[in-house]
C-alpha positions in Angstrom: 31.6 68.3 4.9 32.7 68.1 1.5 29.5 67.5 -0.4 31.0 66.5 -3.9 33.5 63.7 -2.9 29.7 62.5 -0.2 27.8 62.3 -3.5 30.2 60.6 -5.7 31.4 57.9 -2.9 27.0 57.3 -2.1 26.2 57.4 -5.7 28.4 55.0 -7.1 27.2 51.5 -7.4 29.2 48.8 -5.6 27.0 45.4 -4.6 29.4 42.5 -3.0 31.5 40.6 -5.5 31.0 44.0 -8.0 32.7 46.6 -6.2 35.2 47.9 -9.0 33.2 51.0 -9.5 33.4 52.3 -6.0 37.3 50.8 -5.3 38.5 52.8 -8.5 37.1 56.0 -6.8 38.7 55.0 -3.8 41.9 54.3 -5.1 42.0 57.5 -6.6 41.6 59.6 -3.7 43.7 57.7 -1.8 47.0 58.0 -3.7 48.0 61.2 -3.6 48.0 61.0 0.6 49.5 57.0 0.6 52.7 56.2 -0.3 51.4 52.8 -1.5 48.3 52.0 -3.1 47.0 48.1 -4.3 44.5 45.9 -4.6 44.6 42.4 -3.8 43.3 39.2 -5.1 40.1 39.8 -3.9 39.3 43.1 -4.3 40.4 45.3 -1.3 41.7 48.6 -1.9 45.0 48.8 0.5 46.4 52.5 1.3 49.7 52.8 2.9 51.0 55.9 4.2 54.0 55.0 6.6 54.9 56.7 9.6 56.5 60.0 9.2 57.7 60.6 12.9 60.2 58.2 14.8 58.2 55.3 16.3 58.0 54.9 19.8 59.4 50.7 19.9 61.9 49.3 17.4 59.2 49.7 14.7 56.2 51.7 13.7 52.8 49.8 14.9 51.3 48.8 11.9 47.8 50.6 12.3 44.3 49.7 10.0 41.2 51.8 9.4 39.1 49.4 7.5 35.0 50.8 5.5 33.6 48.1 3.8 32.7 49.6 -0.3 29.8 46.9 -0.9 26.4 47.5 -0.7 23.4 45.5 -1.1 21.4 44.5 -4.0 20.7 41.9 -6.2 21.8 39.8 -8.8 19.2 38.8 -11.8 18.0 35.2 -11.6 15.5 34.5 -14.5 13.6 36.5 -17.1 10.5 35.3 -17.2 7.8 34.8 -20.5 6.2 38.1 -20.1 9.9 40.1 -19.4 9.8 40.3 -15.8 12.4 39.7 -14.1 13.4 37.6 -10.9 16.6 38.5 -8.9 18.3 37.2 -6.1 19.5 39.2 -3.5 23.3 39.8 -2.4 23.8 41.0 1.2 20.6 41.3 4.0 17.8 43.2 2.0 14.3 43.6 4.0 11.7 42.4 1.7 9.3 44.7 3.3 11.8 47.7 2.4 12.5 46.8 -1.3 9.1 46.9 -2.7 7.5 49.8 -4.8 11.2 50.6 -5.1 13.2 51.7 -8.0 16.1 49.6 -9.5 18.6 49.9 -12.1 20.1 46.2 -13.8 23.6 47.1 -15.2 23.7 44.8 -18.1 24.8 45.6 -21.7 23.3 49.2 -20.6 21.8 50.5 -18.0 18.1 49.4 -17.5 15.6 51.3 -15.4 13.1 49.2 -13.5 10.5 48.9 -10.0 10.3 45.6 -7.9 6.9 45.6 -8.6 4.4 46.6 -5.6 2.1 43.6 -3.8 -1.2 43.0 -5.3 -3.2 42.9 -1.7 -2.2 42.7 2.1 0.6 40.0 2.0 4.3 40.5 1.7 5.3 37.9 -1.1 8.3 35.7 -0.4 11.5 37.8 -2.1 11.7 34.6 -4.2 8.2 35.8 -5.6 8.9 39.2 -6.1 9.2 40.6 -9.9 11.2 43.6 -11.7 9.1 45.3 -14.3 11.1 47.5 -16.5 8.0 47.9 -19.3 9.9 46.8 -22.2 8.7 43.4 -24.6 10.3 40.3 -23.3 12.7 40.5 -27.1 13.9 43.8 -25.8 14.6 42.9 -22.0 16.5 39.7 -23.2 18.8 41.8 -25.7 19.7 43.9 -22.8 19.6 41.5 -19.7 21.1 38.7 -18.8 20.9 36.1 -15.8 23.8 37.7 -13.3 23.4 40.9 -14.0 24.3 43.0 -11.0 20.9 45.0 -10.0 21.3 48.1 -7.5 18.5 50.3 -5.9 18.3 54.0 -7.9 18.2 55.8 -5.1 20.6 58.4 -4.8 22.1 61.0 -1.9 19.1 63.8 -0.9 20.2 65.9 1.7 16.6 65.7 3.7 17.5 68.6 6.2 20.2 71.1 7.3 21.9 68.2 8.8 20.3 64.9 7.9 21.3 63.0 4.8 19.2 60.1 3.4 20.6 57.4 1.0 20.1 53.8 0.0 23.9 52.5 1.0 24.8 54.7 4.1 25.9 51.2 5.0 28.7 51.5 4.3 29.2 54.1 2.2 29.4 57.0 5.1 32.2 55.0 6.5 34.1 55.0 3.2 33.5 58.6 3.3 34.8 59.1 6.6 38.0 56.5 5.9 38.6 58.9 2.8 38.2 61.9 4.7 40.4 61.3 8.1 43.1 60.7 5.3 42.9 63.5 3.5 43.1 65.2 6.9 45.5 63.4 8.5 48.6 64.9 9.7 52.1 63.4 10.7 52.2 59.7 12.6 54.3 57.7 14.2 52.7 54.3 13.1 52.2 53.0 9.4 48.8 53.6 8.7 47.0 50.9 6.4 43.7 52.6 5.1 41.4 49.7 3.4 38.2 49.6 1.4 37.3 46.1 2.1 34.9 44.1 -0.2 32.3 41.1 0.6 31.3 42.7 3.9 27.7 42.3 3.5 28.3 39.1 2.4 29.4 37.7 5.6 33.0 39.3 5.9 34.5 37.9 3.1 37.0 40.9 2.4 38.8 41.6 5.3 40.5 38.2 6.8 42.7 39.0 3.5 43.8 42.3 4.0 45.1 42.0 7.6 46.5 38.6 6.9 49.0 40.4 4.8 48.9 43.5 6.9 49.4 42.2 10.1 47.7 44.6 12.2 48.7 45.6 15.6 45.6 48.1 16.3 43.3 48.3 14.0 39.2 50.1 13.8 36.3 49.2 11.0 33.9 52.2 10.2 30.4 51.5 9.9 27.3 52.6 11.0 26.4 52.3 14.8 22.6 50.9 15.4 20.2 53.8 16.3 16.7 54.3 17.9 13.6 55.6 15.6 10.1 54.6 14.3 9.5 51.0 15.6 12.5 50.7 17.5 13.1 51.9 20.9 16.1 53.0 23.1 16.2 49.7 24.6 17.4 48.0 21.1 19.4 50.9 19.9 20.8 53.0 22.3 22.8 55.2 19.8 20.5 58.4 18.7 21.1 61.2 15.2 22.7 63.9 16.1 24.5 62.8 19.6 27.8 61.8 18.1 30.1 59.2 16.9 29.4 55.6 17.8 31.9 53.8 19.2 30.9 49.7 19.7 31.5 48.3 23.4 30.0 45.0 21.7 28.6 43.0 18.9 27.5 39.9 17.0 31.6 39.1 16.2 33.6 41.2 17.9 33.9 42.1 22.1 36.1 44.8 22.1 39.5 45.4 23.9 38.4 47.3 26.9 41.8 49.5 27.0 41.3 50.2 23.1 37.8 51.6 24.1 39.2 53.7 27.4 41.7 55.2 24.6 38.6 56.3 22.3 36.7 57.7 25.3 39.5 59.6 26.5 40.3 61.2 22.8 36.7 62.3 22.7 37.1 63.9 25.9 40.2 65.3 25.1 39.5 67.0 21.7 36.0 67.5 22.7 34.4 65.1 20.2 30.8 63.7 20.9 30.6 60.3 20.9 27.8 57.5 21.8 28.5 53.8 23.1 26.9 51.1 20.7 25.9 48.0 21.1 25.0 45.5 18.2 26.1 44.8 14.4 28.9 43.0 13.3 32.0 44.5 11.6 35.1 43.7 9.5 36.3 44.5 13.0 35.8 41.1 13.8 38.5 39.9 10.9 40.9 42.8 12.2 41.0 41.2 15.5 41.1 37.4 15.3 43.6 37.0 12.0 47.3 36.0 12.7 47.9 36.6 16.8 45.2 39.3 16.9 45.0 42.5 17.1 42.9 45.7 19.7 40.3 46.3 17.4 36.9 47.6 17.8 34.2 49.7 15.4 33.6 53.3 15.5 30.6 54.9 12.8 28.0 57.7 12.5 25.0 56.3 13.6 22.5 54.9 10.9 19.1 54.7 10.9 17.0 52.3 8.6 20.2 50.2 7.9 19.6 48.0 5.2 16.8 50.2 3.8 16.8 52.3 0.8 16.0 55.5 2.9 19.0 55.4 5.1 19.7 58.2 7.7 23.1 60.0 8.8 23.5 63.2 10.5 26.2 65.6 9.0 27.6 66.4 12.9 27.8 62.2 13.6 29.7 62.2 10.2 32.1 65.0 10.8 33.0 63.8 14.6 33.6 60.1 13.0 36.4 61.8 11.3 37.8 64.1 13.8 37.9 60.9 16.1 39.7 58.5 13.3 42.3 61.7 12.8 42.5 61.6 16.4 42.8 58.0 16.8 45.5 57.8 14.2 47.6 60.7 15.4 47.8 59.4 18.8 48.1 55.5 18.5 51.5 55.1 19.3 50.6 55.9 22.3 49.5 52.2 22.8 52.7 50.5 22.1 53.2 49.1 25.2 49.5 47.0 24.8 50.8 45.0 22.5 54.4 44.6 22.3 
């Protein structure tokens, strides 16, 4: 694991819409393994490292590994007469999650606040809820303004030997992993397209851009697969800390290609990687497979628990076989040439 380039990628604020932060990070650690990096007109970060074998058809498959950089948070709505502050959130928060918890609102500097904790038994509505960053209302409104991005202060705590915790493991262990498998990645025969796609939480936003002007053939997203834990059993999430990479049969956008997914079982068997079926989510994978004529796509990830939570879990042997898979994956995928050509 390298733990300097885990901090930087989990610490670095990135909600959707306001991902430049995390994307110039990217960029950089991308370019001196792509031959090619840009970002388009809506913020993806597009790595290109083309094939340095001889393709196996009359061109290398054009191959994608896509981590969405955004996580969620909020955006501030109104400041009110006392200098509280109302937000609105961008991307799925829990309300139950976010209270008591700390913030930061990056406006003309960085503020320090708490979404301020429920006065009795009842969750209020998120509309309801208040930032109090104890400061007079003069002061707040020289430093705030309405739109200013708000993210949680949470940062990467490494809770065990082998358990992580942090407040954007969605997605930010996939961009970890995206970075990773191509700083590790060896010769290919197909043009591998690494992206850091934007808007994700936001309903896929990101992604339908990039592989409209890639044109995937093959292509995986990276995010966390659903797991079991306190209030949710085995029956919901079947994917469990510490039992491997999760590699999606199903979920809310995208079925995937059942020969793509006997071509991930059969690296992991071959190379000896642990891996976990997952059901449940929805991926840029989704974008990957239905843009232009399509694509095999499907999502692999280290299993994360509390998604959506600022107290996110990832296991460092999930993380590391996520990337010995994607290295895999992308060493061996001209191998399915003849699924779709």
């Amino acid at each position: 694991m390298n733990q300097k380039l885990l901090k930087l990628v989990c610490n670095t604020p990135g909600i959707p819409g306001f991902e430049d932060p995390i994307q110039e990070i990217v960029e950089e650690i991308l370019r001196p393994v792509c031959d090619e990096v840009r970002r388009d007109r809506m913020g993806n970060v597009i790595g290109q490292k083309k094939a340095t074998k001889p393709p196996v058809g009359e061109r290398p498959l054009r191959v994608v590994l896509a981590a969405h950089a955004d996580e969620i948070g909020m955006m501030v709505k109104h400041l009110d007469g006392n200098g509280f502050i109302r937000f609105e959130p961008v991307g799925g928060l829990n309300a139950q999650a976010i209270i008591s918890q700390r913030v930061i609102i990056h406006g003309r500097e960085p503020v320090n606040g708490v979404i301020v904790p429920t006065n009795g038994d009842k969750l209020p509505a998120m509309k309801d809820m208040l930032i109090d960053v104890a400061l007079p209302r003069d002061k707040v409104c020289e430093l705030v303004e309405v739109g200013d991005v708000i993210t949680f202060a949470q940062e990467l705590v490494r809770l065990n030997d082998k358990v992580y915790m942090g407040r954007n493991f969605d997605d930010r262990i996939g961009t970890y992993c995206l970075l990773e498998a191509m700083n590790h990645l060896g010769d290919t025969s197909v043009d591998v397209y690494a992206v850091s796609t934007v808007q994700e939480e936001k309903g896929v936003r990101g992604m339908p851009v990039a592989a409209f002007a890639i044109e995937p053939d093959v292509g995986l997203a990276i995010d966390g697969s659903l797991t079991w834990g306190a209030h949710i059993g085995k029956h919901e999430n079947i994917c469990a800390l510490g039992e491997g990479t999760g590699i999606y049969l199903m979920d809310g956008l995208t079925i995937a290609d059942r020969r793509l997914l006997r071509f991930l079982f059969d690296l992991c068997e071959k190379h000896k990687i642990p891996y976990q079926r997952n059901i449940g989510g929805g991926t840029d994978a989704s974008a990957i497979q239905r843009t232009g004529v399509g694509a095999l796509a499907t999502t692999i990830g280290a299993p994360t628990r509390y998604m959506h939570s600022t107290v996110q879990l990832a296991h460092s042997d999930d993380i590391v076989a996520t990337i010995k898979l994607l290295v895999a994956f992308l060493e061996n995928s001209h191998h399915l040439e003849k699924l779709v050509r």
